[in-house]
N, C-alpha and C positions, 0 to 999 in steps of 0.2 A: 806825677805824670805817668800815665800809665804808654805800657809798650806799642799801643796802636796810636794814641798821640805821639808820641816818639817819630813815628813811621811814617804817618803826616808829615810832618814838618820836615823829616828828610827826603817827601817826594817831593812837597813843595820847594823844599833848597833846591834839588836837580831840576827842577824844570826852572828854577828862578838861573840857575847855572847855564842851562843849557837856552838861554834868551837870546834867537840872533839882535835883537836891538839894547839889550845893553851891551858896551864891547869894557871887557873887564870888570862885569858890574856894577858899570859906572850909570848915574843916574843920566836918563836921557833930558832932565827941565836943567832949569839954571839952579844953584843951591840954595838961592832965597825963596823959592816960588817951589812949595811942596803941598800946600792943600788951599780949598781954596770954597769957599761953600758952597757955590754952582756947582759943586761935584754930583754925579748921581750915586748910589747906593753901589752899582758895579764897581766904579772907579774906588770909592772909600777902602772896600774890600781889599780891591788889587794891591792899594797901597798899603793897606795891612798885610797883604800878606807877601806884598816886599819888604817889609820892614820886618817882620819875622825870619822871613830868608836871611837878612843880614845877620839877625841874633844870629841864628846858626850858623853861619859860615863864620863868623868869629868864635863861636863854641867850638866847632871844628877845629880852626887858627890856633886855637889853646890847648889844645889836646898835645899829648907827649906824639913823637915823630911816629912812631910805629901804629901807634892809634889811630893816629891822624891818616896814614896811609892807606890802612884798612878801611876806612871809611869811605874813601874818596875809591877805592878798588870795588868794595859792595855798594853802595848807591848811584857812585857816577862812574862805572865799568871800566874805572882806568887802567892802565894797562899793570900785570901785576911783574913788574921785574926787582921788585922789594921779593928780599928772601928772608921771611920770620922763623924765630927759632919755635914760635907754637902757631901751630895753623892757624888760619887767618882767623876761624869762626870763632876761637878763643879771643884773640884780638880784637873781634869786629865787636861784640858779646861787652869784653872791658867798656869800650868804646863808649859803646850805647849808657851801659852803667853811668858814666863820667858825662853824658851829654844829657842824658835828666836831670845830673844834680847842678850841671850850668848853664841849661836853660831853666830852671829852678828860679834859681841865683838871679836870673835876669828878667825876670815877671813873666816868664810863657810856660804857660802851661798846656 
């Protein structure tokens, strides 16, 4: 996975994050009723590329704490009142390393 793939799929997690109609990322259909073959091409996409959101936000979820912070500070601007003992960009840098090799791990490339 290279670094602009990377980059992808964590602007895609933010805007999958920052979705007023999911509320806690929770699927807005019922959980038996996810595809369905009257889909058009759009819709197929979208839900690929919620279902890659998910990958990531649980790649994120597995990350050591201080990693995991950094990450949620550089792509979703949260607020930084985490204090690291090596600047963030060292942290954020680990981060991205450890989230290729488990979105790797997890078929997306």
């Amino acid at each position: 996975m290279t670094d602009d793939d990377l980059s992808n799929h964590l602007h895609a997690w933010r805007a999958w994050c920052r979705r007023p109609d999911l509320a806690l990322g929770y699927p807005s259909t019922a959980a038996g009723i996810r595809y369905s073959n009257g889909q058009d091409f759009d819709a197929m996409v979208d839900w690929l590329d919620d279902r890659i959101a998910l990958a990531v936000d649980a790649a994120v979820a597995d990350l050591p704490v201080n990693e995991r912070i950094a990450v949620r500070c550089a792509v979703l601007d949260g607020p930084r009142v985490w204090r690291f003992r090596e600047p963030l960009e060292i942290v954020y840098g680990r981060a991205r390393e450890s989230l290729k090799i488990r979105l790797r791990a997890k078929g997306i490339e």
